[in-house]
C-alpha positions in Angstrom: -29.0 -70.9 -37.3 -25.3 -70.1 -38.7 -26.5 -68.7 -41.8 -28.4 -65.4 -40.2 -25.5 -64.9 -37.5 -25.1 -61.2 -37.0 -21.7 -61.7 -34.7 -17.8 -61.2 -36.2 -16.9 -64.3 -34.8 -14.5 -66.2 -37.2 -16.6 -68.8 -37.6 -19.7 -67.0 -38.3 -17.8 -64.9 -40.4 -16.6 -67.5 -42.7 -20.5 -69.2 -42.6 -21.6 -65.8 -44.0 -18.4 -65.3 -46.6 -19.5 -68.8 -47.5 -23.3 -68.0 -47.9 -22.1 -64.9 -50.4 -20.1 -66.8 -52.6 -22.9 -69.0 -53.1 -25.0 -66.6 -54.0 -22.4 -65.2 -56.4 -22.3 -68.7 -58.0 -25.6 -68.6 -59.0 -25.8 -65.1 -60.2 -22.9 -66.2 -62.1 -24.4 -69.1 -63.2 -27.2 -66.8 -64.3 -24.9 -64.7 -66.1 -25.8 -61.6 -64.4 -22.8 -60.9 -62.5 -20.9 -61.3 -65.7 -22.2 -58.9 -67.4 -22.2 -56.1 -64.4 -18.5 -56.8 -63.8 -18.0 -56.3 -67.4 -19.9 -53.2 -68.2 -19.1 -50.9 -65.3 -15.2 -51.2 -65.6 -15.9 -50.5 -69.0 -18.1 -47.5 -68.6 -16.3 -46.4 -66.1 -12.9 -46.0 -68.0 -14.6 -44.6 -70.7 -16.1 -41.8 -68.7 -12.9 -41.0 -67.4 -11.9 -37.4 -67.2 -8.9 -35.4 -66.1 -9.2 -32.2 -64.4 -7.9 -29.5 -65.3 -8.5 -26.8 -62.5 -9.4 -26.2 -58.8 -12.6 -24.2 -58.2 -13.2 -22.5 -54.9 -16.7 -21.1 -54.4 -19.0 -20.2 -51.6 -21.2 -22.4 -49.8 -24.2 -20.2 -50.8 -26.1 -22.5 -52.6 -28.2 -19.2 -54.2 -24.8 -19.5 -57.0 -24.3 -23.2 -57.4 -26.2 -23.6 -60.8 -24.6 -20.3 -61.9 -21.1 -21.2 -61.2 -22.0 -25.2 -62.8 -23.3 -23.1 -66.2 -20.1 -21.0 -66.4 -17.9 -23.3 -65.9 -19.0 -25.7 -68.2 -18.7 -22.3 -70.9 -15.0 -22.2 -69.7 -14.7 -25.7 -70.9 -14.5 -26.9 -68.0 -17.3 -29.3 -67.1 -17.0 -31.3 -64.8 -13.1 -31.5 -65.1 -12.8 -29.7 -62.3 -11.8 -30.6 -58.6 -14.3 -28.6 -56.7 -14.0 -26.8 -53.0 -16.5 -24.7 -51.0 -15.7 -22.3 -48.1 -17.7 -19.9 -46.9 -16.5 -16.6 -48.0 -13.9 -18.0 -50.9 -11.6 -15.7 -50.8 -11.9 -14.2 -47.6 -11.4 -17.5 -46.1 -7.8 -17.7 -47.7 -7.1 -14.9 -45.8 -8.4 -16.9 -42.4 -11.7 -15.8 -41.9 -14.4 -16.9 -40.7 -11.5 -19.5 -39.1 -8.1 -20.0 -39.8 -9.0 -24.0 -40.6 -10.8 -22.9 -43.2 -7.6 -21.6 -45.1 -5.4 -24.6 -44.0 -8.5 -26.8 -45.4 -7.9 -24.6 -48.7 -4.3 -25.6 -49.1 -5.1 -29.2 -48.1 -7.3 -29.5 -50.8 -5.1 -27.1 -53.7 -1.9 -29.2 -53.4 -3.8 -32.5 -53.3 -5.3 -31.5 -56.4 -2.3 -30.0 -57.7 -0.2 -33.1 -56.9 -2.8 -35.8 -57.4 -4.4 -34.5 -60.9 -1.5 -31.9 -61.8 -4.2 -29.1 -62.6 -3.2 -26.3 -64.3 -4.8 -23.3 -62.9 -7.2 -22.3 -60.0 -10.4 -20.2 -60.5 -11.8 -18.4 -57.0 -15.6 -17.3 -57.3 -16.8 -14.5 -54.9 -20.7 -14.2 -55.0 -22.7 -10.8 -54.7 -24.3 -10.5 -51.0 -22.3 -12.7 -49.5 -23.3 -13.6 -45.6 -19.4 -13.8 -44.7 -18.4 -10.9 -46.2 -21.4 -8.7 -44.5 -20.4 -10.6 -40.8 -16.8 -10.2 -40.9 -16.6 -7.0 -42.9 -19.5 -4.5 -43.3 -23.8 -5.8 -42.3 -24.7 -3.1 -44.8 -21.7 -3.9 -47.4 -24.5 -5.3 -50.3 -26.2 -2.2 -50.1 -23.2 -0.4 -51.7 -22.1 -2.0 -54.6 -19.1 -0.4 -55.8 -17.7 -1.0 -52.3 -18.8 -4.9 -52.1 -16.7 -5.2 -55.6 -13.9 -3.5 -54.5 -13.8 -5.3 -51.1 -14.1 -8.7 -52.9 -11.8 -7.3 -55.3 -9.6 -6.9 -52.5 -9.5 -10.1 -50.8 -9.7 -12.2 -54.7 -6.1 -10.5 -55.2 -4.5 -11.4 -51.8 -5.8 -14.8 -52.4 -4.2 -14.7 -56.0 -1.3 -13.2 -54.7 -1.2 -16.2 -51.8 -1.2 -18.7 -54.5 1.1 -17.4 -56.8 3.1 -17.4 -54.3 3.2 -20.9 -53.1 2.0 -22.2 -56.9 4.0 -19.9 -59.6 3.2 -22.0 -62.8 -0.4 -22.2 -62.2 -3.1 -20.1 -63.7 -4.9 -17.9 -61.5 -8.3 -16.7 -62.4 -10.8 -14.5 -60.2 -14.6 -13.7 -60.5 -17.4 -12.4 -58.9 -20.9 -13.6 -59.8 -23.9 -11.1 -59.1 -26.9 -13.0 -57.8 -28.2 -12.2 -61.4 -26.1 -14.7 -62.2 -23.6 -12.5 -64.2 -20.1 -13.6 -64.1 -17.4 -10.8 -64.0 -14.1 -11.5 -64.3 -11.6 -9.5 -61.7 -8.1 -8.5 -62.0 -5.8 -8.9 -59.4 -5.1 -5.7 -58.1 -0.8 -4.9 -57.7 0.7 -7.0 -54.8 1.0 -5.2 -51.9 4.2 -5.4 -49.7 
């Protein structure tokens, strides 16, 4: 039977094509597919939003909601192009993998290009599993050295984009698994 032919022959092909628009006719007919056709486009354009920044954050899925509530108090929700990498900034500076900084830049001038955001935001979490691999194991048990060695790596990542990006807007944090968000300055450039 033509009309249950699974195969990509042209003819079966064109049987099946011919099946569909028949059963589009009647859903037509029915008014149905009038009314979907018109209402999505429609809600669709009118949910339309522009964003306005690229976000890098951790993978660690302990921060998500955190970093979704303070972004949307930046005025930013969900008008924001959004990019996890394990470690944030430390992968910027190629680690775990030096991929994962290439991916980075993939994804910054796509959104920089495609959307023409304005500024960047970088959040580094409290005990991150990156950080204690590739840095220190025992760096969350010391907090005034995990901020100051996130602190660290945020800047060369701001410095890395202000380099390649000069009119953007740089902003870095670091969100305690308390979910306080701190706001970092970018320590001086280093030569």
């Amino acid at each position: 039977m033509r009309d249950s032919c699974q195969c990509f022959q042209p003819d079966c092909v064109a049987a099946a094509t011919t099946n569909r628009r028949q059963f589009l006719r009647h859903l037509v007919g029915a008014g149905v597919l009038t009314t979907a056709l018109t209402i999505a486009p429609a809600t669709a354009r009118a949910e339309k939003k522009v964003p306005k920044a690229l976000v890098l954050s951790c993978i660690d899925y302990r921060i998500l909601e955190a970093e979704r509530y303070f972004l949307s108090l930046q005025n930013l929700g969900g008008q924001y192009d959004f990019t996890a990498l394990a470690g944030a900034s430390l992968a910027l500076s190629g680690m775990p993998h030096q991929y994962d900084a290439e991916a980075f830049w993939d994804q910054l001038d796509i959104s920089y290009r495609l959307h023409q955001i304005k500024k960047v935001l970088i959040l580094d979490h409290q005990d991150c599993a990156v950080y204690k691999y590739k840095i220190d194991p025992s760096l969350a048990d010391n907090p005034e050295l995990e901020l100051s060695t996130h602190t660290e790596y945020l800047s060369r990542a701001y410095w890395a984009i202000r380099e390649r990006y000069p009119d953007l807007n740089i902003e870095l944090y670091f969100v305690n698994l308390n979910t306080d968000v701190k706001q970092i300055s970018p320590l001086a450039k280093v030569a």
